[in-house]
C-alpha positions in Angstrom: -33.6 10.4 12.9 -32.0 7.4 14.9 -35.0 6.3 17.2 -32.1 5.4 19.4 -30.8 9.1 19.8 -31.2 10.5 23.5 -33.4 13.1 23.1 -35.9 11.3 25.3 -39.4 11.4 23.1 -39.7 7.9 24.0 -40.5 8.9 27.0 -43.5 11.3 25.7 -46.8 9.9 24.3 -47.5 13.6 22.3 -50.8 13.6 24.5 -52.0 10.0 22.9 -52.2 7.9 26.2 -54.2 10.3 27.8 -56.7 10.7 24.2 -57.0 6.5 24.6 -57.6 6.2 28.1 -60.5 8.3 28.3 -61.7 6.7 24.6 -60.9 9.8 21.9 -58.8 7.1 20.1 -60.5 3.6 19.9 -59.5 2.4 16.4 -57.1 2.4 13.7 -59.1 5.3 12.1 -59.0 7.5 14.9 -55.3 6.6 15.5 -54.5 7.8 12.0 -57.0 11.0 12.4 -55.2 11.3 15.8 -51.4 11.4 14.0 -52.8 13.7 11.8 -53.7 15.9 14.0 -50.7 16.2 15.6 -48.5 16.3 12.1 -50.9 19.8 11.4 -50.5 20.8 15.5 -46.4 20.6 14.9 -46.7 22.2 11.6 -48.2 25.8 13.2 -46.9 25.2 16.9 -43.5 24.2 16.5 -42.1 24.9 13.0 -43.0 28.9 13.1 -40.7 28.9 16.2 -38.1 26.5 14.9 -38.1 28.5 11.8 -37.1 31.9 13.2 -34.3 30.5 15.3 -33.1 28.9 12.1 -33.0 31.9 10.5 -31.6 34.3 13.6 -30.3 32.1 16.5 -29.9 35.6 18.1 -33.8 35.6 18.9 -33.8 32.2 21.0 -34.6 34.4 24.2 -37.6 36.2 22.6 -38.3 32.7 20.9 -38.6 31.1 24.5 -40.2 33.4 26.2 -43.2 33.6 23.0 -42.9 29.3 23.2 -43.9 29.3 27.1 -46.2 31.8 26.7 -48.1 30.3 23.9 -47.6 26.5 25.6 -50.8 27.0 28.3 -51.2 23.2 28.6 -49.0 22.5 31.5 -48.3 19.2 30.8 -46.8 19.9 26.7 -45.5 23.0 28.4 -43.8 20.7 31.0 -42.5 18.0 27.7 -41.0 20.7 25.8 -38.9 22.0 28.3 -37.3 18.9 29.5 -37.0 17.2 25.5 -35.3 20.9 24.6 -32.6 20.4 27.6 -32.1 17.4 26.4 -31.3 17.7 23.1 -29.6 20.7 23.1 -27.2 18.9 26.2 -27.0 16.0 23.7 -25.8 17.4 20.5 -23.5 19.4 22.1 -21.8 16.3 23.6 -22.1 14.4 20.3 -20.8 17.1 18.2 -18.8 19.6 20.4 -17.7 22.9 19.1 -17.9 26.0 21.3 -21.4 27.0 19.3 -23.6 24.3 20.7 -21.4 25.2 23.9 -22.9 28.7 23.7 -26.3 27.4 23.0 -26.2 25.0 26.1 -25.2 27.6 28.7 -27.5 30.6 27.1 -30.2 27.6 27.5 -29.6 27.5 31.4 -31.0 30.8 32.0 -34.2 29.8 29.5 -37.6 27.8 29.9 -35.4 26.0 27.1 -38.1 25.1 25.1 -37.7 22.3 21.9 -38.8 24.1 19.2 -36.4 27.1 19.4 -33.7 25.1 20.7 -34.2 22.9 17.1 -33.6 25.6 15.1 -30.7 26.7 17.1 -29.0 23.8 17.6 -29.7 22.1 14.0 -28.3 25.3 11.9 -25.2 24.7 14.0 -24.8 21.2 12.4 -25.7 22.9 8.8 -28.5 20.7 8.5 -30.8 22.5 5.5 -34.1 23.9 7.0 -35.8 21.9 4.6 -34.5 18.6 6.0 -35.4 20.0 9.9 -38.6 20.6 8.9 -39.6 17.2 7.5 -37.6 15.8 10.2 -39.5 17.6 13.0 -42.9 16.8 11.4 -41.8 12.8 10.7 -40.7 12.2 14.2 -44.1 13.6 15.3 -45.7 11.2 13.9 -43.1 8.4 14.6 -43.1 9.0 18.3 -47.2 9.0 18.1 -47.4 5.4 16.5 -43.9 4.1 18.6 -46.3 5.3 21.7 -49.2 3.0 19.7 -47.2 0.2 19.7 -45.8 0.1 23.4 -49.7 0.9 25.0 -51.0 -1.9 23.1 -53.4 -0.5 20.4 -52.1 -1.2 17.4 -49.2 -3.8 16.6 -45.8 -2.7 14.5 -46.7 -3.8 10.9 -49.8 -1.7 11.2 -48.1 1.3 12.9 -45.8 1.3 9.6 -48.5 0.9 7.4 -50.3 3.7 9.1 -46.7 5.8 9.1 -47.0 5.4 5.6 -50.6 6.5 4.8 -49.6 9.6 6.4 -47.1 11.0 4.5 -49.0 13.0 1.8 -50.8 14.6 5.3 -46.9 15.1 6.0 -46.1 16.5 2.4 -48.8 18.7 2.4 -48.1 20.1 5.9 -44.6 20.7 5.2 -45.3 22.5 1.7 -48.1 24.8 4.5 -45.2 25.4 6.9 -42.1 25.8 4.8 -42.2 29.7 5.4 -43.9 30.0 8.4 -42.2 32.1 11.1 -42.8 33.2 14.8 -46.1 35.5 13.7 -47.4 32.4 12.6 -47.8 30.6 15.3 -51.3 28.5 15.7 -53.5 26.0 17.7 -54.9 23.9 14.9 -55.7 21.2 17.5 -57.0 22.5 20.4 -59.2 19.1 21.1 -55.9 17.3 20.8 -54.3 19.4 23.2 -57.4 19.6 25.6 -57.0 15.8 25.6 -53.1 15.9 26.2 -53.8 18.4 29.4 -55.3 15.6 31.4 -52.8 13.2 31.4 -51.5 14.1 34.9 -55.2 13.1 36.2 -54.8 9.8 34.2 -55.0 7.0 37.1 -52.5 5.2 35.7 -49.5 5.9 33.1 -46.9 4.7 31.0 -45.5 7.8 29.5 -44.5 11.3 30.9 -47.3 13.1 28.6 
C-alpha cells in the first residue's frame, strides 16, 4: 500500500483528467460521486477477475484473455496491460522465489492484464483475499484523489477528507464483491468509462489515462 511502490498508477489518472477537462467533474461533489464511481467500477470489473485467479492461478490464461475481451475502452485496456507488467515484474524482483518467476514468464506470452495478475501474484505472497480486496478497492480511490491533487482541483487536506467520506462506499462495495468471481464481471459505470475513452483526444495531458 506504499504509494511509493513501483507499480506505476501514478502515472494513471483512472480516466479523471479526461472527465475534468471536458467538465464531468467541476466540484468537490462531483469529485467524490466521481471516486465513487470508480470504487463500484473496480468492485465488478476488476475483483471478479482478481478473485478467480486467487482462487485457481491455473486460469490466468482464460482470465486474460476474458479481461481484454471485456476491456473495449482502448485507453483502460491500454493501462491495465502495462500496470499488470509492471507489478507482476516488480514483486517478483522484491520478493523472488521461482513462483512469481513462473508468473512473470507465463505473463510474457499474455495481454498481462492487472486484475488477474493481482490475484496471481498476491496469493503467492499469502496475502488473505480479504486484505487484496480492500486493498485493490482503497488504492482505486487513492490513486483518483492523488490524480486530484497533482491536476489542481482539490488540495491534499480535502483529498483526505474526501478519502475518508468514502469508505462506507468502500465497505459496502467490498461486502458486494467479496464472492464475486469471473461470471460476475460488470460495467456499473459505463459514463465513467465513456469519459476515460477520450483521454487520447485530450489536447493536452498530464497522465497516461
Amino acid at each position: 500500500m506504499d504509494s511509493a511502490f513501483p507499480t506505476g498508477a501514478f502515472a494513471h489518472s483512472g480516466g479523471l483528467e479526461a472527465a475534468w477537462q471536458q467538465g464531468d467533474v467541476e466540484d468537490g461533489e462531483a469529485l467524490q460521486r466521481f471516486v465513487q464511481a470508480s470504487i463500484s467500477q473496480a468492485a465488478t470489473a476488476a475483483i471478479p477477475l482478481i478473485n478467480a485467479a486467487y482462487r485457481d492461478p491455473g486460469k490466468i490464461e482464460a482470465l486474460d484473455a476474458l479481461a481484454d475481451a471485456f476491456l473495449t475502452n482502448a485507453v483502460a485496456n491500454r493501462a491495465s496491460r502495462v500496470q499488470g507488467r509492471t507489478l507482476v515484474a516488480t514483486v517478483s524482483r522484491i520478493w523472488p522465489s521461482e513462483e512469481l518467476a513462473d508468473l512473470r514468464r507465463r505473463a510474457e506470452h499474455l495481454c498481462a492484464h492487472v486484475g488477474p495478475l493481482t490475484g496471481a501474484a498476491l496469493r503467492v505472497l499469502d496475502l488473505p483475499l480479504a486484505t487484496v480486496q480492500r486493498m485493490v478497492l482503497f488504492s482505486t480511490a487513492r490513486s483518483v484523489l492523488s490524480a486530484a491533487v497533482r491536476l489542481g482541483m482539490t488540495g491534499s487536506y480535502e483529498a483526505q477528507r474526501l478519502q475518508w467520506l468514502c469508505t462506507p462506499w468502500l465497505d459496502a462495495q467490498l461486502e458486494r464483491c467479496a464472492e464475486l468471481d469471473e461470471r460476475d464481471l460488470a460495467q456499473t459505470a459505463p459514463i465513467l468509462d465513456l469519459l476515460h475513452a477520450g483521454h487520447d483526444r485530450l489536447y493536452s495531458r498530464l497522465f497516461q489515462s
